[in-house]
N, C-alpha and C positions, 0 to 999 in steps of 0.2 A: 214432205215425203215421209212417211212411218213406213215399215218392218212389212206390212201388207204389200204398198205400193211395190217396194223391193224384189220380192218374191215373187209378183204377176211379172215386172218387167225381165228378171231375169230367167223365169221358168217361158216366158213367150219367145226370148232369145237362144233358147239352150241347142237348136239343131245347128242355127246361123253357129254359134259358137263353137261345138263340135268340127264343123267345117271349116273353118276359120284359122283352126290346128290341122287341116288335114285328119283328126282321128275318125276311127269308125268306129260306130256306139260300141264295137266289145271293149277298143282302148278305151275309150271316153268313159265305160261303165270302171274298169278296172282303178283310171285315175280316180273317181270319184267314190265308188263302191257304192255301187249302187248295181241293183239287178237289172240286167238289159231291159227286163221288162217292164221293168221300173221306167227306166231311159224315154224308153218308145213310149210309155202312153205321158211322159211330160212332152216329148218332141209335139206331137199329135195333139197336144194342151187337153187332152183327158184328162190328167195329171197336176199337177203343180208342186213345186217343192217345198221342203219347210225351210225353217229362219236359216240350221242346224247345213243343209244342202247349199242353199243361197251362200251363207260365208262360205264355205268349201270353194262351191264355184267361183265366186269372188277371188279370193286368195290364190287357187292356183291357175287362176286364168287371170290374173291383175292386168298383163299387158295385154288383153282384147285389145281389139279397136271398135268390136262390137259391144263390148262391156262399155268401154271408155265414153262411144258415144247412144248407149240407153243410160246409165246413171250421169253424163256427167262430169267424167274426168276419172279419176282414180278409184274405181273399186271398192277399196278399202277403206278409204276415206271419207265414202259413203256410205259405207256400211258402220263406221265407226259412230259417226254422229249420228249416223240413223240410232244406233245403239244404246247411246251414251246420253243420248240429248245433246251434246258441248264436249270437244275434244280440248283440254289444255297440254298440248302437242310437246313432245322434245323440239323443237327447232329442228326443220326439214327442207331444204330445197325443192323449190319446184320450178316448174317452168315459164313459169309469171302469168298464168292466165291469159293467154291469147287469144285462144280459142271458145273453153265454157264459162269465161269469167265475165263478170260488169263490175267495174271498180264506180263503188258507191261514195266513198270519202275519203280523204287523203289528208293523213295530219300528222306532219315531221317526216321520218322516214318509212313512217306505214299506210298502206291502204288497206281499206274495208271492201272486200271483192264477193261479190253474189253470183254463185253457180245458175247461168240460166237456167240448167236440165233440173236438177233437185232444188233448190231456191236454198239453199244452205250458205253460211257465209261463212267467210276464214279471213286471217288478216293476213298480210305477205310484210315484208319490209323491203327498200329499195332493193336487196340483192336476190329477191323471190323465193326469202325464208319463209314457209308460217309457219306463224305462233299460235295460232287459237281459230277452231272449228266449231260451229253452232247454225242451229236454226233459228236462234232466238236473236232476232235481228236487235234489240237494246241490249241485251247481255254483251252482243259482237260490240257494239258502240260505247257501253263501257269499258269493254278490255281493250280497246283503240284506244279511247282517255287515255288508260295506264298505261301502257306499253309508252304510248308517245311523251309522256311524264319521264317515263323514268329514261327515255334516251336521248330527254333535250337538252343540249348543254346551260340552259338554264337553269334544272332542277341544284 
């Protein structure tokens, strides 16, 4: 998933979305600022938004369920790594992947989990902390090595 893919899924999503809140494009234009007429020809997909719109939207619609399931899971999260390449995260709770996750390898107290919507991986620890967000499925497998190093009781 790159910054493009981003941007068609959530500019094809943006009416569902609007609705979703109950707003009607003058609110939905007001949250976002954006000119109604602006609004309308992305509703309509005449339109599309940029990188600058997509985080907005992301951010202040984080809890869609429409968002949640075109990227994937969290919003934000997707938009980070899309960003960044690789998130080396504060430690965050999450909900353990039930839903968009595939837990790919499991070593110590961590697993390696792959977002089926965006294909992006993160690592969790038994208590559904992650630590670390990428696309780059050996970089994820290297920070799995260390994380599980440093919290074996044998190191």
């Amino acid at each position: 998933m790159d910054k493009e893919m981003v941007i068609d899924l959530v500019t094809e999503q943006m009416a569902r979305i609007r609705k979703e809140k109950n707003y009607t494009q003058d609110r939905m234009t007001e949250v976002l600022g954006l000119s109604k007429r602006h609004l309308q020809q992305v509703e309509k997909n005449r339109l599309r938004l940029n990188w600058t719109q997509t985080a907005a939207v992301c951010a202040l619609f984080r809890d869609s369920d429409i968002l949640k399931g075109t990227l994937g899971d969290d919003p934000l999260e997707i938009l980070e790594v899309v960003a960044h390449d690789e998130l080396h995260l504060s430690v965050e709770r999450t909900i353990g992947g039930k839903v968009w996750w595939r837990t790919s390898i499991k070593k110590g107290t961590f697993r390696l989990q792959q977002n089926v919507l965006s294909q992006h991986y993160r690592i969790l620890d038994d208590e559904n902390y992650r630590y670390y967000s990428s696309f780059n499925k050996e970089e994820a497998k290297r920070r799995l090595e260390e994380l599980s190093q440093l919290s074996s009781p044998y190191s």
